[in-house]
C-alpha positions, -999 to +999 in steps of 0.1 A: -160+487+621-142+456+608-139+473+576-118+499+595-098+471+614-088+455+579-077+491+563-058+501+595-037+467+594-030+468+557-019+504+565+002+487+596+020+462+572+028+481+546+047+499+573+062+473+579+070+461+549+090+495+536+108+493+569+121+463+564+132+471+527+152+502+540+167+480+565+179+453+540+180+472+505+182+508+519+209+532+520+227+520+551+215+486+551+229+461+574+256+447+552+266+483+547+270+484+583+289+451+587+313+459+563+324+496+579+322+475+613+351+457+599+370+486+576+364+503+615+384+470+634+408+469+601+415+503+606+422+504+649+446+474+646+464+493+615+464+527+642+480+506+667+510+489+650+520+525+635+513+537+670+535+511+684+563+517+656+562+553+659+565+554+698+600+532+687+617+557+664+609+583+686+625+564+711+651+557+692+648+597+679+656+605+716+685+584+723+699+596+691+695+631+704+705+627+742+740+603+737+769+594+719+766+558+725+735+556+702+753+573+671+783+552+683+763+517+681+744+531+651+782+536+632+790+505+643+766+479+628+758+503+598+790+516+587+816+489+603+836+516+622+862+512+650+875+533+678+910+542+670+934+519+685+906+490+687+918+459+667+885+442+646+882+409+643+856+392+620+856+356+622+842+334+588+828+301+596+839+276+569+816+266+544+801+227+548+827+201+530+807+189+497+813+154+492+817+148+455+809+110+438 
C-alpha cells in the first residue's frame, strides 16, 4: 500500500512539475502574456488619439461642407486673402536694440 502511495505522488509531482514548465517556458507563458497585455494597452491609447483626431477633421470635414465661413477662415490664415474693399494691416514688432561694446 505505501508502495502505491509513493508511485501515485511521484506521478502527482511530475504533474506538477510539467505544469509549471508550460506555464513559465511554454508557448504562452506568462511573460508572453504580460508583454501582449501591454502591446494590448499600447494599442487602445493609440485607437483613442486617432479616434479623437479623426472625430476633429470630420468635424472640420463638415463645417467645410455646410458654410462659407469655414472656407472663408481656412483662405484667410492659409493663403492671406482679403474681402475686396477690406484694407490689411500687418503690424511688425521691432526687433530688440543690440547693445554693441
Amino acid at each position: 500500500m505505501l508502495f502505491v502511495f509513493r508511485w501515485f505522488l511521484f506521478v502527482l509531482i511530475i504533474i506538477f512539475l510539467g505544469l509549471q514548465y508550460r506555464l513559465w517556458f511554454g508557448e504562452a507563458n506568462l511573460l508572453l502574456v504580460r508583454q501582449l497585455e501591454n502591446q494590448i494597452a499600447d494599442q487602445q491609447s493609440e485607437n483613442e488619439r486617432l479616434q479623437t483626431r479623426n472625430r476633429q477633421l470630420e468635424a472640420e470635414v463638415m463645417d467645410l461642407k455646410k458654410g462659407l465661413s469655414a472656407i472663408e477662415e481656412r483662405a484667410r490664415s492659409d493663403q492671406g486673402m482679403i474681402r475686396q474693399g477690406e484694407t490689411f494691416y500687418q503690424l511688425v514688432e521691432p526687433s530688440p536694440v543690440r547693445k554693441e561694446k
